[in-house]
Structures are given as C-alpha cells and as structure tokens.
N, C-alpha and C positions, 0 to 999 in steps of 0.2 A: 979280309976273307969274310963273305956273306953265308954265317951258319942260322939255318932256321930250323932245324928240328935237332933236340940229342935227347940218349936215351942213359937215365942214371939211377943208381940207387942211394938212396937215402935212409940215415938209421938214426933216428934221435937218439937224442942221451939219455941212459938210466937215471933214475933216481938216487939220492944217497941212501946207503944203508940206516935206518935207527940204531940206537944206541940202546945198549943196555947196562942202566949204572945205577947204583944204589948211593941215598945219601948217606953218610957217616961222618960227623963233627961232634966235640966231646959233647956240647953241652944241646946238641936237639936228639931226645928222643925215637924212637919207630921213624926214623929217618924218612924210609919209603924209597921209593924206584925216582931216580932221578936221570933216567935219559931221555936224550933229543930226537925229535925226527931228524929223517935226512932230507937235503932240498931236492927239488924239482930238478930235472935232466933239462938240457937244451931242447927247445922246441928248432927244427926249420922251417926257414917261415922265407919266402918269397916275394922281393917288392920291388916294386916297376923305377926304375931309371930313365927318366928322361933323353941320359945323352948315350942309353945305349940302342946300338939298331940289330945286333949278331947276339947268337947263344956260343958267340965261339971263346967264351972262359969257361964255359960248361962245358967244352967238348972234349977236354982232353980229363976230365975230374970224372971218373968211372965210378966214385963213390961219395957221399959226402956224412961224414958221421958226428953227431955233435958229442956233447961230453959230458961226464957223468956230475950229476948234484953233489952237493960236500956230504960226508957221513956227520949222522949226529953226534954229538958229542954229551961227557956227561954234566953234570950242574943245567939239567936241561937246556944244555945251548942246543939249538937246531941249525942243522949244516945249510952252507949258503947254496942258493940255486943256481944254476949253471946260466950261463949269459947264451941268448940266440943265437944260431946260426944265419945271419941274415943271406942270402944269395939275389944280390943286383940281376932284376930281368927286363928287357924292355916292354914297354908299354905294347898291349895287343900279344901278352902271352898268353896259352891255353894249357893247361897242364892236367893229363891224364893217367889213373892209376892204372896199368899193365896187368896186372891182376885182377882187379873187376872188371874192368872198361869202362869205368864211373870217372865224368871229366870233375874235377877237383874245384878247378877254381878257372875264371876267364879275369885277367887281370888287363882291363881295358881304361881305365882310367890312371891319371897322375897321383902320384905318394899311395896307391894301390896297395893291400900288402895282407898278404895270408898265411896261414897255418900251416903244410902242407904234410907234415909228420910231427906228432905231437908225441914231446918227452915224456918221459915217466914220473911219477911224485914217487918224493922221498917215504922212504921206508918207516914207520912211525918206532919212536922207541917207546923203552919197556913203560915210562910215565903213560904214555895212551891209553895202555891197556888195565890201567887201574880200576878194579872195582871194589863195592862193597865186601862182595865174596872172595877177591884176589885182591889184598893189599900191596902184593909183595909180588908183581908178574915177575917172572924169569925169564922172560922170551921178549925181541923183539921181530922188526920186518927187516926181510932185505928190500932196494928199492926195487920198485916197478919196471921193468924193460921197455924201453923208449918205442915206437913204431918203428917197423921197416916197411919202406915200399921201392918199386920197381917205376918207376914215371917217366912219362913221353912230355918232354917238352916243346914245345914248336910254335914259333909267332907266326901271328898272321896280322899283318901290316895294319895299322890304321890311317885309312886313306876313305876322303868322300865322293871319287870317283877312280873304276879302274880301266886303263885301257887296256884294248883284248885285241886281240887280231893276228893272221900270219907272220911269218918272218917277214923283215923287208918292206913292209906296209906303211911303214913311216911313221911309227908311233912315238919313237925317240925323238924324231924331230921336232913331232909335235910339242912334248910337252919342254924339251929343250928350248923353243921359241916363245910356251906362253910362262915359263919359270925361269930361273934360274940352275936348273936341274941342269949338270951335265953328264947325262950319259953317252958311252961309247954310240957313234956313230960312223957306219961304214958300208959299201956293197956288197957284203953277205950275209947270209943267214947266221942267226943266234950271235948276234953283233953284242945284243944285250943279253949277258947271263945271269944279272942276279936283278930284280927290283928295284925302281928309282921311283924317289921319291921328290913330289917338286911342289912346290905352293903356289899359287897364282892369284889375281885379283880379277872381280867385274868391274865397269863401270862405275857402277854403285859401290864401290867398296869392299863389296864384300868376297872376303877368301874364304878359299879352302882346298884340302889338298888333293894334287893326282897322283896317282900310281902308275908306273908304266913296267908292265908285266911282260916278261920273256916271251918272242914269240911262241904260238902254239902250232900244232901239226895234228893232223888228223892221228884217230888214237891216244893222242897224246894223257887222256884220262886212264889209258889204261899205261902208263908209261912209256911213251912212244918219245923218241925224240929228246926235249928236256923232260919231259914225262911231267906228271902230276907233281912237280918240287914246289911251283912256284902257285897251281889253282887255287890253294886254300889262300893266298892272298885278296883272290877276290870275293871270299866270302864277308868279310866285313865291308866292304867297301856299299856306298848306299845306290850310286849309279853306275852301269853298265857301259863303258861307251866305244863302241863297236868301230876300228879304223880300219878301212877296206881302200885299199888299189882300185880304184873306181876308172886306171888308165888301162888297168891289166897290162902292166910291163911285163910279166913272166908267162904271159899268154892265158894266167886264169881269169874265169869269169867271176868274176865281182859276186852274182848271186850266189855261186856254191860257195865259195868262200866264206861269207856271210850262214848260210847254214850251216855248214861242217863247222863254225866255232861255237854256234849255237846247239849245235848238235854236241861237242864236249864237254861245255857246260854243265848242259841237262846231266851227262854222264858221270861228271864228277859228284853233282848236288843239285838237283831237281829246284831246290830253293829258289838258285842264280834266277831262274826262270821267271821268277814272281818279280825280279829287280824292275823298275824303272829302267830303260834302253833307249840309246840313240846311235845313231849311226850317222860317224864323220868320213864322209867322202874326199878321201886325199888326192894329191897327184893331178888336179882338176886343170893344170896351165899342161899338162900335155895331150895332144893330139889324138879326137877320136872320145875324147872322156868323158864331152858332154853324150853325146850318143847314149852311151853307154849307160851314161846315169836315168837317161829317160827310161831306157830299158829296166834298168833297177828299182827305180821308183813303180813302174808297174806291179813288180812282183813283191813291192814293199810300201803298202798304203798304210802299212797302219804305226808307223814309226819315223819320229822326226828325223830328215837327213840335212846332213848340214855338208855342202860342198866346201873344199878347202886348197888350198895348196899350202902345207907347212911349211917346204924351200922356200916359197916366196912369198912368206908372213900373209896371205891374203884367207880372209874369211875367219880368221882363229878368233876375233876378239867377239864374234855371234858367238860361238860356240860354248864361251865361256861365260857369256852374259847368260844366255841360256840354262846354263848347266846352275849356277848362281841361282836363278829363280824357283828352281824347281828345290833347288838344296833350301833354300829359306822356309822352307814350307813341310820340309820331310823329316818326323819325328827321329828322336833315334832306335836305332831299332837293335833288339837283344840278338846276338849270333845263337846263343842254345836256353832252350826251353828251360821251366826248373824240372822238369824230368832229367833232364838230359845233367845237368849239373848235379853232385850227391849234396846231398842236404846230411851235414856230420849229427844232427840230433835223430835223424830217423838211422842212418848207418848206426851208429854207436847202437840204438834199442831195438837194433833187427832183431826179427823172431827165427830161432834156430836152433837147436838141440844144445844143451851145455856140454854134454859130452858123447863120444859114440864109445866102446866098448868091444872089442875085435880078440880072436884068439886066434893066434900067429904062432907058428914051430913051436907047440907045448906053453907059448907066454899070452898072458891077457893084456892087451895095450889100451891103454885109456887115452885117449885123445882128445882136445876141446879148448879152445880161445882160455876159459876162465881158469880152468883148471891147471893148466899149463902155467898159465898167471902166479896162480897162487903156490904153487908149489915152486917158484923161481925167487918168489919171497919171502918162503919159508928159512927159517935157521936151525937146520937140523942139527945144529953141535947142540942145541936148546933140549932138553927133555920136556920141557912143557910145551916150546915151540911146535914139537913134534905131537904130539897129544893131541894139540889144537887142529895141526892138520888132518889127523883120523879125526879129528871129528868133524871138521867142516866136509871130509868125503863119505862118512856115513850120512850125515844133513842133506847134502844132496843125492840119498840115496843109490849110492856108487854099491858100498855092502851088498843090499839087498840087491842088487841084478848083477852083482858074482855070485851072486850064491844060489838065482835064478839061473845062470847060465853053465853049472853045476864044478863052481870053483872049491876046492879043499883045502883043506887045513894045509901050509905047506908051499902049496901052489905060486908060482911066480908072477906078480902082477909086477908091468912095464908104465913110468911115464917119461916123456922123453927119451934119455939113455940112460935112465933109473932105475934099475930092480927091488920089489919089496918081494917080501914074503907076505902071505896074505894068511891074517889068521880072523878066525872066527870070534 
C-alpha cells in the first residue's frame, strides 16, 4: 500500500529527575550535598532509509513517545540518558509542524537524519547547586518535559524527471518501455494509482530517474478526481515532461489538453511553471496524428516536441537522449527557501512576552513557555526548592504586575492546574 502523507504526534522524553543526597562516611567531615543529575529524555530524530518508498508504518502509530532519562542518583552518580527514538522515513521526506506551519526539516538526501522533537535534560541535583553561601542546598530539579508536536508527514518522490498528462495518454507505457518499471497497464482511466518509479539510460550512459504520475483531470488541484494526492510529487522533480494523445483517440484536442495540465500546475504551485518542459507526442503510428501534430506545433513554438509511439518502441530513445543532456547541465535545485524551512537557533530565541497574566472567575492565571517550565521542575516537597521558585517569579517581576493589577493578600493565583495563594 502506497501511503504519502500521515499526520502524528510526537512527545520526547523527559529528563531524569536530580537527586538530592548528602554525603555521610565516619571519617570525611561537612560531607556536603552529594546528588546526581538526571539524564537526558529521548530526542526523536527522523532518518531517511533507502529501501523504504511508503509512510505506511507511520500510519497506523497515532503517537510516538520517547522515554524518560534515568534519575540521579546519590554519591553523585548521574542518571543515564535515554536512547533515541529513531523513526525509518524515506528519502524525499518533508515534515511540517501543525501548530506553526513552520516546515522542520526536508530530508532529501541518503543517511539524512534530524531532530524533530527534542527531549528534556536531566534535572540537576542538589551537588549543582552548591555555593559559597549554600553549602548545604536542600532542594533539587525535576527533569525538563521533552517537546510535544502535532507533524504532517508526506514524501514527495525523488525523481529527475516527472510525467504529467490525462488518463490514458500512455505514460505507463512510456516509461514501462524505456525502464524496467512495471506499472499497471490497461484501457481505462486512473489505470495508475499510486507513482511509479523507473530508471533509464542515454546513449551516453548516463541515467536517471522518471516518475510516472497518476493521471490528472481538470480541477484536479482543487481535488477533482485523484485530486491533489499525487502533485506534490512533481515538485521535486527537475523536468516537466508533458505526454499528450497527439491521435486524439477520446476525441480531445491535443492543444487543450496540453493547457488544462498546464493550467493545474500553475494552480497547484506557480513554481512547476519555471520548470524546464517538453512535450512527448504519443500515439504517433495512428491515423490522422501527423495532421494533428502540425496543428499543435503551431500553437506550440516555443517547447521541444518529441513525436513517439510508446506501443511500438519508436522515437523513445531521442527522448531520453535528450532529457540526458539537458539533466547533465541542471544544478540541483532546493524545493523550500530557508525562510520557508524554521531555522531551531532563531525558533528557540524568538522574541515574545515570558509571560501573559489573566484574571479568570475571581483567579489570576499566569501563563508562558518558561514559566510553565520551571515550575514543572520545581520540587515542591523541598522548602527551599520552593523559596527559590518565589524567587525566580518575583525576578521576573511577576509580584509587581499582581500587585499592579490590584491582586491582595489572600488572593488566588493559577499556574497550570495549581493554586497559590498570593501573599505580599
């Protein structure tokens, strides 16, 4: 089964919790704080497999969660880190976070391999937090809560050339003749349902591969037909190569045909538009076809047509010589901008308020990426644990805008599903 797109979620692993231990042996002295951090949570991380071509092991996995880092322990042992999440994707994956719309990563090369939700580090123990003025901390960290995201996964074929064209146009045959590729072949429409991939040679040696794309239908960018399942295949692809009924067996005219895919294109991704295009004139041994192509070539001066007959192997090895010359010569070229891809060093230091501050049925709610953070790693069984948390929320000036926003003695302040009382 040919799956190209699924949509999951993903929850790295927390971190270990720190430790909190004191040393005591008869003969060392002020012993001191002797706990461990905790390890690292599992990162998932994303990497390209060669022998895979389907996301269909991702499609029934609604969730994927990694696992939590070891706790520390005391004699400052530090807990071990959790091992990755790896998830096998094929080559020509794009993976998009659901919640920004920011594409993550384009995973277009071999042994590829990325980050994709990054785990938590371990919780520091009470050793960390030794100072001159605290020799003796009481308190450690819980670990850090691993990422969650919401991601659109979906390949889009790595292929140097894609054929495009109506049903029934003969594009199966095509590449069925100049590869090894066997795709379904038959007298109806949407013969081909899912993308075939097939390799070929020039003359000269040189290969590379084609795509042969489900037929299209008018609308079909707006989901007509097979709809838009199969266009983003031709996004990567570096030439365009346009198969037309130049016999008009179905009674259409070879030029609107030729428009109207061109016309879907455009509608899909403006891009396609800028591609290198040729146009393969099939069907060429039946009756009537030359006519017709003269008529075509009028209305088509400014694009190489290559006349063909697939059925009867005649004209395919120009086409391919061709297509050859033009690929030796044509750099590789990026599918998305670095706008379009998030760059994790400018996400992580995005500028944005640490926290917002809300009064909700009589409660003040504090909300904010950090805060939230750090109160998840706080250990409030700790008295000084807790201390340190009023103080790092008076530091970022949390106090003073309750107290601007005319909070009392008393008063119920919310983080998460937490209630404090809020004292002055």
């Amino acid at each position: 089964m040919f799956i190209d797109e699924v949509k999951i979620k993903v929850i790295a692993g927390n971190g270990g919790d720190g430790c909190c231990a004191f040393r005591r042996e008869k003969y060392v002295e002020m012993g001191g704080p002797f706990g461990g951090n905790g390890g690292h949570g599992s990162d998932i991380v994303f990497q390209v497999d060669e022998g895979l071509h389907t996301l269909l092991d991702l499609r029934y996995q609604k969730m994927i969660k990694g696992k939590k880092g070891e706790n520390g322990k005391g004699k400052n042992q530090h807990g071990k880190s959790a091992d990755d999440i790896v998830i096998k994707v094929p080559q020509g994956t794009v993976v998009t976070d659901l919640d920004t719309g920011l594409i993550i990563c384009d995973l277009k090369q071999q042994n590829d391999r990325f980050i994709v939700c990054k785990g938590g580090r371990g919780g520091r123990g009470n050793t960390a937090f030794k100072t001159q003025r605290n020799t003796a901390p009481d308190f450690c960290e819980n670990g850090e809560p691993g990422e969650e995201k919401v991601l659109k996964v979906e390949v889009k074929m790595i292929a140097d050339v894609g054929l495009v064209g109506l049903p029934s146009v003969g594009k199966s045959t095509f590449i069925s003749a100049v590869s090894r590729a066997k795709p379904k072949i038959a007298a109806y429409h949407f013969t081909t349902l899912v993308p075939n991939l097939g390799v070929t040679k020039s003359r000269n040696n040189y290969s590379f591969v084609l795509a042969d794309l489900p037929g299209l239908i008018e609308n079909a960018s707006m989901g007509e037909g097979l709809g838009d399942k199969f266009l983003r295949h031709i996004e990567r692809t570096k030439v365009i190569a346009h198969v037309v009924d130049m016999a008009a067996v179905e009674g259409r005219d070879p030029y609107e045909d030729f428009i109207l895919i061109n016309k879907e294109l455009e509608s899909f991704n403006p891009k396609l538009m800028k591609k290198p295009m040729i146009i393969i004139a099939n069907k060429m041994d039946i009756e009537d076809a030359e006519k017709k192509l003269e008529k075509f070539r009028k209305k088509v001066e400014d694009i190489k047509i290559f006349p063909i007959s697939a059925a009867s192997n005649k004209g395919l090895q120009d086409v391919i010589d061709y297509l050859a010359e033009i690929l030796k010569e044509m750099p590789e070229e990026e599918l998305f901008s670095e706008d379009e891809i998030e760059s994790h060093v400018l996400y992580k230091f995005k500028k944005e308020e640490p926290y917002t501050i809300t009064f909700e049925d009589g409660v003040f709610v504090i909300r904010g990426e950090k805060i939230e953070k750090l109160f998840k790693m706080t250990k409030f069984s700790s008295e000084e644990g807790a201390k340190r948390f009023a103080r790092k929320l008076t530091k970022m000036g949390i106090d003073d805008k309750l107290e601007k926003m005319g909070a009392k003695e008393g008063d119920q302040v919310r983080i998460l599903d937490f209630y404090f009382d809020y004292r002055q």
